[in-house]
DORO-267336 format. One line per field, with one value per residue (C-alpha): residue number from 1; residue in three letters; x, y, z. Coordinates in pm, 1 decimal, always signed. Layout:
% residues N
i [NUM, ...] $
aa [ALA, ...] $
c1 [X, ...] $
c2 [Y, ...] $
c3 [Z, ...] $
END
This chain:
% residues 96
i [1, 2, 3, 4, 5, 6, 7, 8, 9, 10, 11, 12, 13, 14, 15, 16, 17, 18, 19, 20, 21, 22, 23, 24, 25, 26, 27, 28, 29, 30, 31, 32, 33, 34, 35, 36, 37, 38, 39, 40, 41, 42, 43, 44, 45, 46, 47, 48, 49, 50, 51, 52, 53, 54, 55, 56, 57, 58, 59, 60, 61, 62, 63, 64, 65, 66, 67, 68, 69, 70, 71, 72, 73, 74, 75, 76, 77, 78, 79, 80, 81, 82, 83, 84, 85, 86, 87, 88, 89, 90, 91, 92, 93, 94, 95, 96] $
aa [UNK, UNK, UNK, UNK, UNK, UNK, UNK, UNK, UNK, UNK, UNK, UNK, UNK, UNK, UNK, UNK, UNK, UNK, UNK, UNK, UNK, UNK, UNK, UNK, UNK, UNK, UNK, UNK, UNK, UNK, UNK, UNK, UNK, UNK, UNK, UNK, UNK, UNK, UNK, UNK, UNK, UNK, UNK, UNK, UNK, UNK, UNK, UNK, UNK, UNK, UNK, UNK, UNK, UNK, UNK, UNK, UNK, UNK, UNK, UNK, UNK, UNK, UNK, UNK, UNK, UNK, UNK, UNK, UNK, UNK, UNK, UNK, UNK, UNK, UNK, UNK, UNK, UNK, UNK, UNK, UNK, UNK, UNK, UNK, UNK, UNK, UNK, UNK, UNK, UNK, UNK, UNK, UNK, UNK, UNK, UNK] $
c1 [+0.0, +146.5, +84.4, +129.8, +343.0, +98.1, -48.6, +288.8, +394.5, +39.5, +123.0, +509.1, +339.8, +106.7, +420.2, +660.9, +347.7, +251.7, +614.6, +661.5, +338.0, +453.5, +819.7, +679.5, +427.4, +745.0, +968.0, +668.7, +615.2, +990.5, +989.1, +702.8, +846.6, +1196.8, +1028.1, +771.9, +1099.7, +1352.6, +1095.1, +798.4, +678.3, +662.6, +318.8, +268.5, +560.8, +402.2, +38.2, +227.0, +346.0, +57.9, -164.8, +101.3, +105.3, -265.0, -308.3, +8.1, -188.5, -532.7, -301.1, -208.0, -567.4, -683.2, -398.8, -445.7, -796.3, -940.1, -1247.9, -1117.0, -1211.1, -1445.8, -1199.2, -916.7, -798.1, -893.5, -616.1, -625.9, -770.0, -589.3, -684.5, -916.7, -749.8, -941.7, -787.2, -974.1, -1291.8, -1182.4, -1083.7, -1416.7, -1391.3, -1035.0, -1188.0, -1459.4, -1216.9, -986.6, -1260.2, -1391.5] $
c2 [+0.0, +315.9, +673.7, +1007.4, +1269.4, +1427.5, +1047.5, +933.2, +1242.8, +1213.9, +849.8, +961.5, +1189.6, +992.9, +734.4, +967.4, +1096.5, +784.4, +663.8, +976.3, +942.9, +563.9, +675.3, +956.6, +689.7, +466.7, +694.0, +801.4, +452.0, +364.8, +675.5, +548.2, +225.8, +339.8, +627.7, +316.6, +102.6, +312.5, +583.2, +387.9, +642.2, +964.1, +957.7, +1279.7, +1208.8, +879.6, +1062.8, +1332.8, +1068.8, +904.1, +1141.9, +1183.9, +848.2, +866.2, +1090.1, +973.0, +669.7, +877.9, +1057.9, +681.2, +541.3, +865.8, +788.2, +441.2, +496.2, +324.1, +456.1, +678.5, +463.8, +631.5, +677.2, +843.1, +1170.9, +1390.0, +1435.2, +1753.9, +1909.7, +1973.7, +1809.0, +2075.9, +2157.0, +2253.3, +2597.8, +2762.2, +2661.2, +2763.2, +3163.2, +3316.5, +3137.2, +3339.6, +3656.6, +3615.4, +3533.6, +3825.4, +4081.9, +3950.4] $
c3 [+0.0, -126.5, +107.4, -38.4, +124.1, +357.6, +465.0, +564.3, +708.4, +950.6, +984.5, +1111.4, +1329.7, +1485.4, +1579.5, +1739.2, +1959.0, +2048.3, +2140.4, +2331.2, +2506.2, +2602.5, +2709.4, +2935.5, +3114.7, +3132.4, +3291.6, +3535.6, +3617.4, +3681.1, +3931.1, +4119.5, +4176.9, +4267.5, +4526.5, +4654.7, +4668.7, +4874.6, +5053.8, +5119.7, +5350.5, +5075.9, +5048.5, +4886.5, +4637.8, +4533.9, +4507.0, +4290.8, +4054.8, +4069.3, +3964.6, +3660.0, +3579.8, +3512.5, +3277.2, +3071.1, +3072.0, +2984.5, +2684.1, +2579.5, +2563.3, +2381.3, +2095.1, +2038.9, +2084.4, +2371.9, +2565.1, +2867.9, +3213.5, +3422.1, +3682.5, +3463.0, +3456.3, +3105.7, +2951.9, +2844.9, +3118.9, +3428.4, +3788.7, +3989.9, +4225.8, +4580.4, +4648.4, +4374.8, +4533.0, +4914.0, +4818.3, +4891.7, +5249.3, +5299.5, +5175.8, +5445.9, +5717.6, +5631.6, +5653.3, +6016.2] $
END
């Protein structure tokens, strides 16, 4: 099957993303087992990576095309994070 310039150029594409999209969930993962190995107790580091690790994995699934699991992060949107929603409850506190 012959491609034309633009197909295999998309096709190219699509490879190196999808490599670098697998490397970067590889190199997440090997951190999270080497922190779970040798500092056990670094809960927040191994939450950090954690919540890394799943949305390299979300990125993955979206470029090979998998349904996203109801439980993973978007991968294009970034986690909410719970300070935005307490500001209003500083302003109030400042004031009294």
């Amino acid at each position: 099957m012959r491609y034309s310039r633009a197909d295999y150029a998309k096709i190219l594409a699509a490879q190196n993303e999808l490599a670098r999209a697998e490397e970067d969930y590889q190199r997440l993962r090997a951190a999270y087992v080497k922190v779970a190995r040798d500092e056990p107790g670094h809960e927040v580091a191994l939450a950090m990576i954690g919540c890394d690790m799943d949305r390299a994995h979300a990125v993955l699934q979206s470029l090979i095309g998998l349904p996203h699991m109801p439980y993973t992060h978007d991968p294009v949107q970034p986690a909410q994070q719970p300070e935005a929603q307490s500001e209003p409850d500083h302003a109030a506190e400042e004031s009294a």
